[in-house]
C-alpha positions in Angstrom: 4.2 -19.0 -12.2 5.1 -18.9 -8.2 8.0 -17.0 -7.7 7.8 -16.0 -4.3 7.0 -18.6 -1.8 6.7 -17.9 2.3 5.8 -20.9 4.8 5.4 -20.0 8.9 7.3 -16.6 8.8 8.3 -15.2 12.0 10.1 -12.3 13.4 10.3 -11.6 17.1 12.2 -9.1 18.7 14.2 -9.3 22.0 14.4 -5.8 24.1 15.4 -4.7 27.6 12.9 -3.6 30.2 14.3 -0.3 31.9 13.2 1.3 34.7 13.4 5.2 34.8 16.1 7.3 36.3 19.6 6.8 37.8 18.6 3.9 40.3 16.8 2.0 37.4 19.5 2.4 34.8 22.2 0.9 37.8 19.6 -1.7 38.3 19.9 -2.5 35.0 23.5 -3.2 34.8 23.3 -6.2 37.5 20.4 -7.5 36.1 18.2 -7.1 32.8 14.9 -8.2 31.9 14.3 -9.3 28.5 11.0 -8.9 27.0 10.0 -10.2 23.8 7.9 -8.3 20.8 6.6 -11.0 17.9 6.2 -8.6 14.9 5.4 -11.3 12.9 3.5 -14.5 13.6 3.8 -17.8 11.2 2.5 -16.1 8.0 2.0 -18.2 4.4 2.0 -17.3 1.1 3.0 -17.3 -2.2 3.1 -14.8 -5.1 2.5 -15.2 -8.8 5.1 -13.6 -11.3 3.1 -10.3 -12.5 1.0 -9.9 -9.5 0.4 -6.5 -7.9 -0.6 -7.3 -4.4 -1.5 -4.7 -1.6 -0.1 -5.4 2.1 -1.7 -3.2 4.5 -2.5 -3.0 8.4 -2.5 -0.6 11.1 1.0 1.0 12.8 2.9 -1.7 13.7 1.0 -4.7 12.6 4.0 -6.1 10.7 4.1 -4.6 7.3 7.7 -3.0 6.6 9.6 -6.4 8.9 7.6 -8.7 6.7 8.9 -6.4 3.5 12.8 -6.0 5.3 12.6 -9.8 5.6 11.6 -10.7 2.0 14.2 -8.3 0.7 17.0 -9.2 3.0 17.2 -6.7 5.0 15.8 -8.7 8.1 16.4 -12.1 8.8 13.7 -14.4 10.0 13.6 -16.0 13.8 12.2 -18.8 11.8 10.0 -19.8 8.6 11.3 -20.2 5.5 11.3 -17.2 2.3 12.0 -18.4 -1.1 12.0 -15.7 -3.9 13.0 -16.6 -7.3 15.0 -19.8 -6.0 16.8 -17.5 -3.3 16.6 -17.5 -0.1 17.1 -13.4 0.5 19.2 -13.4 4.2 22.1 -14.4 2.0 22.2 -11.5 0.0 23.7 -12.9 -2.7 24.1 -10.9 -5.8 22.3 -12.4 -8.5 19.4 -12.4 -5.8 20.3 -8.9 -5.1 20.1 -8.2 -9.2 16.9 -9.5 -9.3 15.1 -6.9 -7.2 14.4 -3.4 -6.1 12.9 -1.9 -3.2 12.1 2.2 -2.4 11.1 3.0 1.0 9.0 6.4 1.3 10.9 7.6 4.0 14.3 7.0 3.0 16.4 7.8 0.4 18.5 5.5 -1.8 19.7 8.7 -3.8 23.3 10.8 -3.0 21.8 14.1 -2.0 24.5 16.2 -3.0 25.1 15.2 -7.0 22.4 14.9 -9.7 20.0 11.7 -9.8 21.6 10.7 -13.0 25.2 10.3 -11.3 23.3 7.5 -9.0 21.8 5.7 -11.7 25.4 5.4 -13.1 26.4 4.6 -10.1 23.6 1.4 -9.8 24.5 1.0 -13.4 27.9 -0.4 -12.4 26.9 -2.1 -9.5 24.6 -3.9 -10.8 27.2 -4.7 -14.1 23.6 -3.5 -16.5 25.2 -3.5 -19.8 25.6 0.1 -21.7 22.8 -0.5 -24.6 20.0 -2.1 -21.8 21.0 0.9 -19.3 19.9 3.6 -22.3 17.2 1.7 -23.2 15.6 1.5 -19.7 16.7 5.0 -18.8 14.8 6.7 -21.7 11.7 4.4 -21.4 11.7 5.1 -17.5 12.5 9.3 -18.0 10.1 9.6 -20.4 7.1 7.2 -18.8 8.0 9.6 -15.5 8.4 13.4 -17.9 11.6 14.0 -15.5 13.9 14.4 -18.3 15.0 18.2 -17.4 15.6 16.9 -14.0 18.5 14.8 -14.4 21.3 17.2 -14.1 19.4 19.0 -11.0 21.2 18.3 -7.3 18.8 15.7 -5.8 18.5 18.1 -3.0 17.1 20.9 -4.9 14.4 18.3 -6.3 10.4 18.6 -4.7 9.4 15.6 -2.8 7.5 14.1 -5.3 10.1 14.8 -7.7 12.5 13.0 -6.2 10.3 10.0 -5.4 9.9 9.5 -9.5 14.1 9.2 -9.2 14.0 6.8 -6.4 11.8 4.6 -8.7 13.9 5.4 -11.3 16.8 4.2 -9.0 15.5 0.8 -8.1 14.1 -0.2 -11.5 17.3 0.8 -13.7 18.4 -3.2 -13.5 15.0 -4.0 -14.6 14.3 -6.4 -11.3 12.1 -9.0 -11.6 10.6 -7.6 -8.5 10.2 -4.7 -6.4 8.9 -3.7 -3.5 7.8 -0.7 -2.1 6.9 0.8 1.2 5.0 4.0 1.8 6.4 5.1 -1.9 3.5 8.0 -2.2 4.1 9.1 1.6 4.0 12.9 1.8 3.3 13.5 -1.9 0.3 15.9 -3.3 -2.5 14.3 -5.1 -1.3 15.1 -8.5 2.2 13.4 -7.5 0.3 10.6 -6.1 -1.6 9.7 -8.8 1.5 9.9 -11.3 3.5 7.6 -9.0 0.5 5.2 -9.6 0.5 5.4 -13.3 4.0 4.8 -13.8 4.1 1.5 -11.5 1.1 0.5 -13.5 2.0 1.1 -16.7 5.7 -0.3 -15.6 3.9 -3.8 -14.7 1.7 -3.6 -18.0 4.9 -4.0 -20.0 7.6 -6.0 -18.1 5.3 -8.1 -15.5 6.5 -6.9 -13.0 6.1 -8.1 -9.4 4.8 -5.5 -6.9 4.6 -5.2 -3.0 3.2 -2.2 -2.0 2.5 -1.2 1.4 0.9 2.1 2.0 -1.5 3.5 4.5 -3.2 5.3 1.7 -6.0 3.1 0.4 -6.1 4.9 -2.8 -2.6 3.5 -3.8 -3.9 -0.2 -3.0 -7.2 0.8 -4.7 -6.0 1.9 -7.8 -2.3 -0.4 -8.7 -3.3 -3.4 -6.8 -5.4 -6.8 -7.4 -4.9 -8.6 -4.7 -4.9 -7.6 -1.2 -3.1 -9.3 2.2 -4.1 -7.7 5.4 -2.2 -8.0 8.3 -2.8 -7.6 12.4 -0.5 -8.0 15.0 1.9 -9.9 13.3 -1.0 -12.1 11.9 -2.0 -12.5 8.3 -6.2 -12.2 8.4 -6.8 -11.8 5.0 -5.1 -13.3 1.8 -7.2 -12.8 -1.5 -8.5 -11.0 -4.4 -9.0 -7.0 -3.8 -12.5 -7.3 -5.3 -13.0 -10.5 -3.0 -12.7 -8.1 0.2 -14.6 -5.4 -1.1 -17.4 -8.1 -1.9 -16.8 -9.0 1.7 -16.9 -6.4 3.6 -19.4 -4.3 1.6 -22.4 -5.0 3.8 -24.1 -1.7 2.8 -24.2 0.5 0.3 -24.3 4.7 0.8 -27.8 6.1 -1.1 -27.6 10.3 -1.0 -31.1 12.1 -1.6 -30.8 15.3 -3.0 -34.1 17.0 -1.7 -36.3 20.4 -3.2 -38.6 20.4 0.2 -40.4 18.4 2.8 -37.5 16.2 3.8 -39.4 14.8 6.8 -41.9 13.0 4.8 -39.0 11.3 3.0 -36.7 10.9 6.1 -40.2 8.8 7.8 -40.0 6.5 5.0 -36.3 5.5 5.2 -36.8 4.5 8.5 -39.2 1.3 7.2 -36.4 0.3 5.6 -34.1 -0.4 8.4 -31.5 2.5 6.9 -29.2 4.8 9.2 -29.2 8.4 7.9 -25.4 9.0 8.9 -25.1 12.7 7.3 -27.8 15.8 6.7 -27.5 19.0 5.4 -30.4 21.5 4.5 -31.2 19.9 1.0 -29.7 16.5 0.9 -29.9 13.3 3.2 -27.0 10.6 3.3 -28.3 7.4 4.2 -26.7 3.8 4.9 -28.7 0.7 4.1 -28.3 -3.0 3.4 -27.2 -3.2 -0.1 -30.0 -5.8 -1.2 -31.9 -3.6 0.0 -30.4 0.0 -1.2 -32.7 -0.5 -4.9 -35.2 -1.2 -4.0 -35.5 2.1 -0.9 -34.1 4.6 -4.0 -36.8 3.0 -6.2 -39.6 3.9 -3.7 -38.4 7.3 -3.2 -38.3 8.2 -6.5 -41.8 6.7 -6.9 -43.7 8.3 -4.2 -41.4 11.5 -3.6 -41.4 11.7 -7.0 -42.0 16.1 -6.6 -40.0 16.7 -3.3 -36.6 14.9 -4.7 -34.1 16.5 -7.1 -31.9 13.6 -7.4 -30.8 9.8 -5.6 -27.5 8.0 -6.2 -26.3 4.8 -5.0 -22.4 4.4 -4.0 -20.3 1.7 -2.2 -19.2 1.7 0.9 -15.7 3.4 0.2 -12.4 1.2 0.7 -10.9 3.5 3.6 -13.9 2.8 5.4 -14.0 -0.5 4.7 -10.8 -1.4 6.3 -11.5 0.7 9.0 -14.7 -1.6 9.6 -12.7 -4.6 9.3 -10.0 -3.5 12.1 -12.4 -2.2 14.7 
């Protein structure tokens, strides 16, 4: 079922040209030059209740305006934005009920008392009646193991900690959809991959609509199934995660793990058309056409059968990928 619906989306904003020093900022006074910066550029799509979709591009392609405008924060220079029958500028409060956003960088949480106090505090502000509010709480503390951090000052609380409470924060009225910018930004591995677990696991059981921007891959990777790429204000791509990956995955990476006489081999790779693209004394790393990556580790194997120790064939990793797809 569509519940979020976006038709020629635009954002463009209007700044003042200075020139430097004293003279320039006098200048200025009697007469301004506006210049104009379109952050966004007549984008279109729609969302599915449920779907976990992955909005990525480079610094300031568009990612977090797009986000401010479909939470409200923003308001469009012009398109339209319908999410969940709403149109989100308005800010009205059953719209404002119906979802939750964390933003990496910034922090929804009152540094000074406990985390618990603020989900009180949401508690009430959202009106989330006493039996839901336990229910949700415990589910949400336990899927997170933050329990014996409840009572702790949120200022005493590691980064990643306190990200688990931020989600905490913005799920406690069970929205119908969140969204989330940058939400592992800063955190260690080990808090990174929890973070992914929980909004996994979260959308496993409630169907949950996610936004995630991030400018680590992994998080898109690993939570999302369908990716939206965007440049310059442009949306370039609009599809299944999978579908890019099938895309853009031109080659495939073949390493050769060698005992001796790594020149022979190396002389045969080049028949193939295949750039070696990393060597070290006993292994070669080699890029080739994936129809073609078989069929090179096959004759390796056969006629190298004594000089090689090993051959495995990975994809073309999604960082790099994207990285391909922007230059």
């Amino acid at each position: 079922m569509e519940i979020i619906h976006v038709k020629d989306l635009s954002k463009t904003y209007d700044f003042y040209k200075k020139e430097e020093g004293v003279r320039g900022s006098l200048k200025n006074l009697m007469h301004k030059t506006i210049l104009h910066k379109d952050a966004v550029k007549h984008i279109n799509f729609t969302i599915n209740k449920g779907d976990m979709v992955g909005f990525i591009g480079l610094n300031g392609a568009g990612k977090t305006t797009t986000l401010k405008m479909l939470s409200g924060i923003l308001k469009p220079t012009s398109g339209e934005i319908n999410i969940l029958g709403f149109y989100p500028f308005e800010k009205q409060y059953a719209f404002l009920k119906k979802i939750g956003i964390v933003m990496g960088n910034k922090t929804q949480l009152w540094w000074d008392i406990p985390a618990i106090d603020s989900f009180a505090l949401n508690k009430e502000l959202f009106e989330v009646p006493d039996a839901q509010y336990k229910e949700t709480l415990h589910e949400l503390v336990e899927m997170m193991n933050v329990e014996h951090l409840l009572h702790t000052q949120v200022r005493r609380l590691s980064l990643g900690e306190r990200m688990k409470m931020e989600l905490i924060l913005s799920l406690i009225h069970s929205p119908e959809v969140i969204f989330l910018d940058e939400p592992t930004i800063g955190l260690d591995v080990v808090s990174q991959y929890n973070i992914r677990e929980v909004l996994k696991k979260y959308n496993e059981r409630h169907n949950t609509t996610v936004i995630l921007t991030s400018h680590n891959l992994d998080d898109i990777e690993t939570v999302c199934q369908r990716l939206m790429l965007i440049n310059q204000g442009e949306l370039v791509f609009n599809g299944s995660l999978d579908n890019f990956i099938e895309k853009q995955s031109l080659y495939k990476i073949v390493r050769v793990k060698c005992k001796k006489d790594k020149q022979a081999i190396k002389e045969r790779i080049k028949e193939y058309s295949a750039e070696i693209i990393d060597e070290t004394h006993d292994e070669i790393k080699i890029q080739v056409e994936k129809d073609v990556s078989l069929k090179l580790s096959s004759t390796l194997m056969n006629d190298y059968i004594e000089q090689i120790r090993d051959i495995s064939i990975e994809s073309t990793d999604m960082q790099e990928l994207v990285r391909k797809f922007y230059s």
